[in-house]
C-alpha positions in Angstrom: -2.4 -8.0 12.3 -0.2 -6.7 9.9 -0.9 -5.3 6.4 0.0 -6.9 4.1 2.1 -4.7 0.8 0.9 -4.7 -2.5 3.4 -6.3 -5.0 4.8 -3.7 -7.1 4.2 -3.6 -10.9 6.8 -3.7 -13.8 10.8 -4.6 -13.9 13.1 -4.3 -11.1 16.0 -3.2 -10.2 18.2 -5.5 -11.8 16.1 -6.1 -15.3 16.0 -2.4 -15.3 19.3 -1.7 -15.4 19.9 -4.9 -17.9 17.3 -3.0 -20.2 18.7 0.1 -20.2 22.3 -0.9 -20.5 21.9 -3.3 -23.3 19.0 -0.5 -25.4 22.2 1.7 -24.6 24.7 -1.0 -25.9 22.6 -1.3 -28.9 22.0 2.5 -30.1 25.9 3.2 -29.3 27.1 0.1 -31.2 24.4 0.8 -34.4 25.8 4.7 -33.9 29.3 3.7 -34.1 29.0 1.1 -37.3 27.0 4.3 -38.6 30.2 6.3 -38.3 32.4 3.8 -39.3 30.5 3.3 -42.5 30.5 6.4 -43.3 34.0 7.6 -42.4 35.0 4.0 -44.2 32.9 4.9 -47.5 34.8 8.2 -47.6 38.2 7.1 -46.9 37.8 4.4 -49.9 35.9 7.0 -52.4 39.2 9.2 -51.5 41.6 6.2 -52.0 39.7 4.9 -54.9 40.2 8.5 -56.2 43.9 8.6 -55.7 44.4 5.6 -57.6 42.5 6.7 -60.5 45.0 9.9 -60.7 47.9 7.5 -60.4 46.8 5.5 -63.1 45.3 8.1 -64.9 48.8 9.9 -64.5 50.8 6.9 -66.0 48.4 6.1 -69.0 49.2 9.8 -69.9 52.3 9.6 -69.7 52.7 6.2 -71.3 50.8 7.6 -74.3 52.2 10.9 -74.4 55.1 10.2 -76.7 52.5 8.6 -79.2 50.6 11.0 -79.0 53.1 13.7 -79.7 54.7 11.9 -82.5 50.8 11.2 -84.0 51.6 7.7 -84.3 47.5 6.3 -84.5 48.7 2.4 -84.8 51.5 2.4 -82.3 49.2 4.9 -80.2 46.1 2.1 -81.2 48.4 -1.0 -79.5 49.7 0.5 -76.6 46.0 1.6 -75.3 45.1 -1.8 -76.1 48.4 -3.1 -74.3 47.4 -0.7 -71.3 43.8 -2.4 -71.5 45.0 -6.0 -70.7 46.4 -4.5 -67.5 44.1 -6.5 -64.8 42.3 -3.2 -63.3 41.7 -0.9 -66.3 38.8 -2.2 -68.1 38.8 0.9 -71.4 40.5 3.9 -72.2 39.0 6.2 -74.7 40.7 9.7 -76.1 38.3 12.4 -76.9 39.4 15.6 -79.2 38.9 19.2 -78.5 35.1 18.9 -80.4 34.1 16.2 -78.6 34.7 13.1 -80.9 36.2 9.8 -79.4 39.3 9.8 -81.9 41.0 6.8 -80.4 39.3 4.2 -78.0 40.2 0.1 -76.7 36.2 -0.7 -77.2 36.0 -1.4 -80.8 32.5 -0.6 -80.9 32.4 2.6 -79.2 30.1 5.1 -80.2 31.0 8.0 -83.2 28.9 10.5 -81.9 30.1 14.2 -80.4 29.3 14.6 -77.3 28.4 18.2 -76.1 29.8 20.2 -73.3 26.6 19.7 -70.9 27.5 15.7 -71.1 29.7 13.9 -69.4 33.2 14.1 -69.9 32.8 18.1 -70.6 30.5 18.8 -68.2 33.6 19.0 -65.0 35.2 21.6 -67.1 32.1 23.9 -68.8 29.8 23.9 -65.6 27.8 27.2 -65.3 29.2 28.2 -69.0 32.6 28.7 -67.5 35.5 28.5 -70.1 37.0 25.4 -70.1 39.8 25.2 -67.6 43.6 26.3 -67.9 45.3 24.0 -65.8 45.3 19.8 -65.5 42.4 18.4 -64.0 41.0 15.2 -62.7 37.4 13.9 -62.9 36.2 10.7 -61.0 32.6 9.7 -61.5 31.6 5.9 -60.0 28.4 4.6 -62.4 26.7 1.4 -61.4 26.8 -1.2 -64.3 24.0 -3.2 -65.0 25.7 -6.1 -64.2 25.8 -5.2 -60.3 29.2 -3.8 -60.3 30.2 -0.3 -59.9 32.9 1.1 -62.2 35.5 4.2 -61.6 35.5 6.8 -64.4 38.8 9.0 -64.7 38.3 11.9 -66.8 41.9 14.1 -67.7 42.3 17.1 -69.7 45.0 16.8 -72.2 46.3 20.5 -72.1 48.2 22.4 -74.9 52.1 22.1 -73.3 54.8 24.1 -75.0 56.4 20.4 -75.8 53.3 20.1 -78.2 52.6 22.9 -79.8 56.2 24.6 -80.5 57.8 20.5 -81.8 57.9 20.8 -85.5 56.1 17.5 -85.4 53.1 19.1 -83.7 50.1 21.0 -85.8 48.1 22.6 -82.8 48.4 26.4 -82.5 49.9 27.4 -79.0 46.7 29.6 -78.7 44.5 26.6 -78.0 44.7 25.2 -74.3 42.7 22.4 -74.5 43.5 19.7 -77.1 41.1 16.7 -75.6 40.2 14.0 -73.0 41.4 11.0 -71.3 38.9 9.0 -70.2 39.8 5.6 -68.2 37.1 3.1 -67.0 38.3 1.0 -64.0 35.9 -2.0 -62.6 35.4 -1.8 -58.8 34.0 -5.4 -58.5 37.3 -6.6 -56.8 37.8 -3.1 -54.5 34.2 -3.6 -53.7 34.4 -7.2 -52.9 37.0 -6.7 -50.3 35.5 -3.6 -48.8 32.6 -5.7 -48.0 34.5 -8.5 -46.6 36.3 -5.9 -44.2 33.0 -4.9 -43.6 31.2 -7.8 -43.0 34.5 -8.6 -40.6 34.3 -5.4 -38.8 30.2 -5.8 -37.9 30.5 -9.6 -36.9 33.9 -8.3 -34.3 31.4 -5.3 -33.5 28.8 -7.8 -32.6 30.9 -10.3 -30.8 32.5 -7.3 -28.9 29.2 -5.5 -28.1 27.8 -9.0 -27.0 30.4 -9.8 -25.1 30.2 -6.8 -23.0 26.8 -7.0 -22.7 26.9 -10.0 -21.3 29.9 -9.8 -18.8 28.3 -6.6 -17.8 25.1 -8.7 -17.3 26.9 -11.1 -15.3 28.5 -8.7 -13.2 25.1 -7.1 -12.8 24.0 -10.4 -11.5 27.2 -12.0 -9.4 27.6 -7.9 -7.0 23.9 -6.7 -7.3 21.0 -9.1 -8.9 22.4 -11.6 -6.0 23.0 -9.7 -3.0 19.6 -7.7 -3.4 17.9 -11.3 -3.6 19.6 -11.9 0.1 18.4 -8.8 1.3 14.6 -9.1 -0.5 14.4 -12.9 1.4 16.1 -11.2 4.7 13.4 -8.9 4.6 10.6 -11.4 3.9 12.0 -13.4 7.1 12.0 -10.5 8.9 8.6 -9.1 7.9 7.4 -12.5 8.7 9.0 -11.5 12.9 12.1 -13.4 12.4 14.8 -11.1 14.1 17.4 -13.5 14.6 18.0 -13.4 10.7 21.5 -11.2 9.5 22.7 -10.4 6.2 26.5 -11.1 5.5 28.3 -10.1 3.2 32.0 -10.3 1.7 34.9 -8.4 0.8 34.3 -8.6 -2.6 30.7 -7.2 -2.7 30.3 -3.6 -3.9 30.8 -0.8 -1.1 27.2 0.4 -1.3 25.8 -3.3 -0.7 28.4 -3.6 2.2 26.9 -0.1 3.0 23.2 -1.4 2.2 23.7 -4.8 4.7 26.0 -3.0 7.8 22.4 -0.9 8.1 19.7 -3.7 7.3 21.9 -5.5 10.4 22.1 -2.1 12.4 18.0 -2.1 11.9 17.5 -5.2 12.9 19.7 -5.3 16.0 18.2 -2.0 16.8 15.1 -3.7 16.2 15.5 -6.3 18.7 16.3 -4.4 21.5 13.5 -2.8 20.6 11.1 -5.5 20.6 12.6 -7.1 24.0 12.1 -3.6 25.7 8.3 -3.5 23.8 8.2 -7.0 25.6 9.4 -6.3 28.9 7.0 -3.1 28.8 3.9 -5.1 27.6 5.0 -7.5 30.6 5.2 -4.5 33.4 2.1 -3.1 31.4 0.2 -6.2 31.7 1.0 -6.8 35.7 0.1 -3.0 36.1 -3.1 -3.5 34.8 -3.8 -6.6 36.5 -3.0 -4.2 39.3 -5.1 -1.6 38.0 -7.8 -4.0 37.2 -7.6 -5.9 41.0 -7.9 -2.8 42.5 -10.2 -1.2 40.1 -12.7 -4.2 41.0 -12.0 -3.6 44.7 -13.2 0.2 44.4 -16.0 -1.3 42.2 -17.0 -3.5 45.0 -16.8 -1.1 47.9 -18.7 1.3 45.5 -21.3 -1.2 45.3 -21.7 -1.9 48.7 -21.6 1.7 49.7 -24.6 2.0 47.0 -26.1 -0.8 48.8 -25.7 0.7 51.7 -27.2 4.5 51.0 -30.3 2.6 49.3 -30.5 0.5 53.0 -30.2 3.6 55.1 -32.8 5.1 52.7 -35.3 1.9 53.4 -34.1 1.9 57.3 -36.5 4.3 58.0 -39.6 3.0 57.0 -38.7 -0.1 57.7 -38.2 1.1 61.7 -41.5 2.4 61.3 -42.9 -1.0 59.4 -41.4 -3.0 62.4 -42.6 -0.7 65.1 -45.7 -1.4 64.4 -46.1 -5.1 65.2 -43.8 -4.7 67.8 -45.8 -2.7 69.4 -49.0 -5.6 68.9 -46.6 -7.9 70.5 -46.3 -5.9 73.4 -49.6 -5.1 73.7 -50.9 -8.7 73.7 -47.5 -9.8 75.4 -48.9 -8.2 78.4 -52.4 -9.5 77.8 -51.1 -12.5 78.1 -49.1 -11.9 81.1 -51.7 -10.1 82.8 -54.2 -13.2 82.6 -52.2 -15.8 83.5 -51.0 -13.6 86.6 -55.0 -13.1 87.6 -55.7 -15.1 90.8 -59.5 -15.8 89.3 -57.8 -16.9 86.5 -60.5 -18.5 83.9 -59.6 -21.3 82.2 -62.5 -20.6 79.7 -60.4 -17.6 78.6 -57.8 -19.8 77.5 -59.0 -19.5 73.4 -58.3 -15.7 74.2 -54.7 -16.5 75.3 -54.2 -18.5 72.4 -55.5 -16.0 70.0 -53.2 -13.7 71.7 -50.4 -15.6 71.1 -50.9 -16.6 67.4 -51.3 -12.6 67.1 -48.0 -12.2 68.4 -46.2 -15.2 66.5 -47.6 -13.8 63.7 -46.0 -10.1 64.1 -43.0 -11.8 65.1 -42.1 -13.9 61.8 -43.4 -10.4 60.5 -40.3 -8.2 62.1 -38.7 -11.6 61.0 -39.0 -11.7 57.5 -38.6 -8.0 56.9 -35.3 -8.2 59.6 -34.4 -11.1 57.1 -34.9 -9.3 53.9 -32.9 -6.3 55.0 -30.1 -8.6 56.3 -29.9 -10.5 52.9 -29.7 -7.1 51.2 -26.9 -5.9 53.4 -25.3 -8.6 53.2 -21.8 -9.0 51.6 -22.4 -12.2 49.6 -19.8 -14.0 46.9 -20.0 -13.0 43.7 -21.1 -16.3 42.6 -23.5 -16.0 39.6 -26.4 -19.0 40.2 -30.0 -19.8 38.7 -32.6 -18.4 40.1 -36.1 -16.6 39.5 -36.5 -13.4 38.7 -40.1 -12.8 39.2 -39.3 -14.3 43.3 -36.8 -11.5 43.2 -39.0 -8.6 42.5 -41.5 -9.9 44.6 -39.2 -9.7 47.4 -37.9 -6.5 46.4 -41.4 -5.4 46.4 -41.6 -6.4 50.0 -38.8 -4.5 51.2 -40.1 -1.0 49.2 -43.7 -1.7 50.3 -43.7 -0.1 53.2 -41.6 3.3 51.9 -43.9 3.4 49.0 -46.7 3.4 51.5 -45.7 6.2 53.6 -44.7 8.5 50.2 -48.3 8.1 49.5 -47.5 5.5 45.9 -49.7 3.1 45.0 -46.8 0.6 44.3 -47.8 -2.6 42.3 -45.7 -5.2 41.7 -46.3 -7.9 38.7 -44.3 -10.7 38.2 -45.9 -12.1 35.1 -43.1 -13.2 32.6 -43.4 -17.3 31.9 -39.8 -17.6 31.6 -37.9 -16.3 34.5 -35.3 -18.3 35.6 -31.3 -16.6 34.8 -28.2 -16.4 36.1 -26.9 -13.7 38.5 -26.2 -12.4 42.3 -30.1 -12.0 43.6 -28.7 -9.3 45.9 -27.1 -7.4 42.7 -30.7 -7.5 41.0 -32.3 -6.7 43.9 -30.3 -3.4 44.5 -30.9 -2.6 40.6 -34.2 -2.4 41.2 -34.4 -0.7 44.9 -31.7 1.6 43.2 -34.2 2.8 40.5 -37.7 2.9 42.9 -36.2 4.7 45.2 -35.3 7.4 42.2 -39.1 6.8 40.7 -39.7 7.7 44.5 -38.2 10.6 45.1 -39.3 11.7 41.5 -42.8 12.0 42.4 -43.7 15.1 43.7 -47.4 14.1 45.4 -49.2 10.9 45.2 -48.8 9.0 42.0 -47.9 5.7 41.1 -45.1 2.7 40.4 -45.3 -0.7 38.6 -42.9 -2.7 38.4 -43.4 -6.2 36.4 -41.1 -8.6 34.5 -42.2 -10.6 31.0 -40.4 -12.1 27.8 -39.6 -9.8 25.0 -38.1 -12.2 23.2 -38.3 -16.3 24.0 -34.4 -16.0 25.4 -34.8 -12.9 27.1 -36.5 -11.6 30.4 -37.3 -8.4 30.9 -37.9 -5.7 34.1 -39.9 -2.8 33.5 -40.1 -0.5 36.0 -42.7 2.7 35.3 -43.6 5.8 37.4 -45.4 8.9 36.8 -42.8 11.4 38.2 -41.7 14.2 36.5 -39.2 12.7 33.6 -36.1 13.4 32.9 -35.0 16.1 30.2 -34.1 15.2 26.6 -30.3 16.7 27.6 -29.8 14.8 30.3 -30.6 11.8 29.3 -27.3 10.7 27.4 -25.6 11.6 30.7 -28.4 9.9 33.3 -25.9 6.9 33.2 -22.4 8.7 34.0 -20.7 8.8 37.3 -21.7 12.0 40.0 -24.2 13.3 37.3 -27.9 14.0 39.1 -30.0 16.7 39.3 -31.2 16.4 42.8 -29.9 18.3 45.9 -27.0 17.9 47.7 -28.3 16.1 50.6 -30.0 13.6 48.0 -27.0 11.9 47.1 -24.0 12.4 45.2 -25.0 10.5 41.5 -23.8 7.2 41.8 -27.0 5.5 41.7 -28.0 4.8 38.3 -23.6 4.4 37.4 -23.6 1.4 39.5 -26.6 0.2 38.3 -25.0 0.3 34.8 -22.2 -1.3 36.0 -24.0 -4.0 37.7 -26.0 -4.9 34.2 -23.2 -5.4 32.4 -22.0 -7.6 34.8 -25.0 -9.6 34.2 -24.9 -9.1 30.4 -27.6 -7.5 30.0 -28.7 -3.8 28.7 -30.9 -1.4 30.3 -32.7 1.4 28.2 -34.9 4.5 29.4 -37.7 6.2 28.1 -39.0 8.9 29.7 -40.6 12.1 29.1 -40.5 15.5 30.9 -43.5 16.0 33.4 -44.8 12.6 32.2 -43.1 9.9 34.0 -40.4 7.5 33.1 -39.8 4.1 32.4 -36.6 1.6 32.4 -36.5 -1.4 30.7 -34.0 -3.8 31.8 -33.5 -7.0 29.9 -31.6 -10.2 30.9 -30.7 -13.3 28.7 -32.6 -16.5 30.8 -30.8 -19.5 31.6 -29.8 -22.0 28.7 -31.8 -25.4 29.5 
């Protein structure tokens, strides 16, 4: 079963790089509009400047003759003249002590202004003595009436053409004669700065966008796209289709043409892969049926070798059980004989002969039945799993081990006492688990004890053998190992350990489970439980 991946969290690929690219479109375009603001405000403050010294420069010189000639009323109309010019909103003329002598605002104020104001301020800054050559002055004031205005401030200096003309009254010793001071609205400079601007950011936006977007389209026609094929090729092929390939065209992007030549490498890799995994599984699968075949053939022959050591063990005693009413038979065989041969033969001895011969039918179906009972132990039956009772198969276990236990001086009892008994198995197979683990009990008794072996119901589906002896236990070490192959603690000439391994094997076969309890110089019991037959 496969595992199944956890879906990753947060953007992929794609929305990742649409993210970044457009947080990068954004913060270059806002750092560009920055710039161009900025480089755009100082390129107008400088042209706006080098208009105010142009018309700064021709007011002068319009008004320098009137000035020179001190002509106040023709001085007067051509300021006002000046004035009417669309762009020049006032001109006022300050003298050397700071009084506005001539102005085109007929209510401008009569005050002196001081060196620390504005207009004198340019020229007497830090205390300095006012300055010996032509200078310029732009400040830009916002009006109350939300437009900004351009203030031109020029020195009037002292020239040789004023103070040596006979016309002229200043002394040649004073630099300085006054001010010009020219007020120019903005309003209209201003308006169409904005409208550039305004242009400018909607083209920057409409630019920017437009990149963004074909840059998101592209993003989505040679990657979003193609990685969508390979995510669904992957899901088909996660999901075991092989058969699946990725294609891909001339006009895809190198590294996706690189991307799909090795998801279609993988994948043909991938099913060779799986139809040599295939092939191998099918080899693997008829070598262990092989395997298993003849694995079950050694478990057979082991069993019957078992079956055979435990019948050689019982052969024995059962020569000697036998031997015994054979010898009866004989004995009243020729009793028999020897009357009817007798000349003076009586027939009033005949309920003698009869007795005789019931005696020696009755030893006969004796040898019989314990001939038989060896026979159906040694025999080689189908392993054919069929009902039948399990307190009749102890019994006539019992029978078979009577005799042994007998002779090794054990008082063997046998009690088949549990109300349910009826399961399915081989008889034979049950009947070597148990002769398998008395004969053990047997030889674990030392000098005359004893062995029980009885059946009940542990549970109402289960059935249950319990065989007990008194012998002398088995060690707490030993006893995870008392069910593995050629383990036993007995001599050499008392078998090789195969016993109780077969006797393992042989209750798994029969689903059931057998269990031990024993302790050392006390005895030992197994307990060896069977499900019963479903009615």
């Amino acid at each position: 079963m496969t595992r199944q991946m956890k879906k990753a969290k947060g953007p992929g690929l794609y929305t990742s790089i649409v993210i970044v690219v457009t947080s990068f479109s954004i913060l270059f375009f806002l750092a560009f509009a920055l710039v161009f603001f900025t480089m755009t405000s100082e390129s107008n403050k400088n042209t706006i400047q080098q208009c105010g010294i142009r018309v700064a420069t021709i007011v002068r010189q319009t008004l320098h003759n009137s000035m020179a000639h001190t002509n106040p009323s023709e001085l007067k109309k051509m300021m006002l003249d000046i004035r009417n010019i669309p762009g020049i909103e006032s001109i006022n003329l300050y003298n050397h002590d700071g009084y506005i002598i001539h102005s085109t605002d007929s209510i401008a104020p009569k005050r002196q202004i001081t060196i620390d104001e504005q207009p004198c301020l340019f020229c007497h800054q830090n205390n300095q003595i006012p300055l010996s050559t032509e200078t310029f002055h732009f400040d830009i004031v916002e009006e109350k009436k939300s437009h900004r205005q351009l203030i031109v401030t020029n020195s009037i200096l002292n020239e040789a053409s004023c103070s040596a003309a006979p016309c002229h009254y200043h002394s040649p010793d004073k630099l300085m004669l006054g001010l010009i001071e020219i007020q120019i609205p903005l309003n209209e400079i201003d308006r169409i700065q904005l409208e550039s601007e305004i242009r400018f950011f909607l083209l920057a936006i409409i630019i920017t966008s437009g990149l963004i977007f074909t840059f998101i389209w592209f993003l989505g026609k040679r990657i979003k796209i193609p990685l969508a094929k390979l995510t669904k090729a992957s899901e088909r092929v996660a999901a075991g289709d092989t058969d699946i390939r990725f294609t891909v065209s001339e006009n895809d992007l190198p590294d996706i043409f690189q991307v799909a030549a090795a998801f279609n490498k993988m994948l043909d890799e991938l099913q060779t892969a799986n139809r040599e995994l295939k092939n191998w599984g099918q080899e693997l699968e008829v070598r262990v049926k092989e395997r298993t075949e003849r694995l079950k053939g050694a478990q057979n022959e082991l069993i019957l070798v078992e079956r055979m050591a435990s019948l050689g063990k019982l052969s024995a005693s059962v020569a000697h059980e036998i031997n015994n009413p054979l010898a009866g038979v004989l004995t009243y065989t020729k009793l028999v004989l020897r009357s009817i041969r007798d000349k003076e033969y009586d027939p009033a001895k005949r309920d003698n002969l009869v007795k005789y011969l019931e005696m020696i039918e009755s030893e006969t179906k004796r040898c019989g039945n314990i001939v038989k009972g060896l026979l159906d132990f040694s025999r080689d039956d189908v392993k054919q799993f069929q009902p039948k009772s399990l307190n009749q198969i102890i019994t006539e276990t019992g029978n078979l081990m009577r005799h042994p236990m007998k002779v090794a001086d054990i008082d063997f009892i046998v009690d088949p006492s549990a109300q349910k008994d009826i399961i399915l198995c081989n008889p034979n197979e049950i009947k070597q688990i148990c002769i398998a683990i008395l004969v053990n009990a047997q030889e674990a008794i030392k000098d005359h004890g004893n062995i029980i072996m009885r059946t009940d119901n542990p549970e109402p589906a289960l059935v249950r053998i319990s065989i007990q002896d008194n012998g002398v236990g088995i060690a707490e070490e030993d006893k995870a190992l008392i069910f593995e192959p050629f383990f036993t603690r007995k001599l050499e000439t008392s078998g090789v350990g195969l016993g109780l391994a077969v006797v393992y094997g042989l209750v798994q076969q029969h689903k059931g489970k057998i269990t031990l309890e024993s302790t050392l110089g006390a005895g030992t019991a197994f307990h060896i439980t069977f499900p019963l037959k479903e009615e």
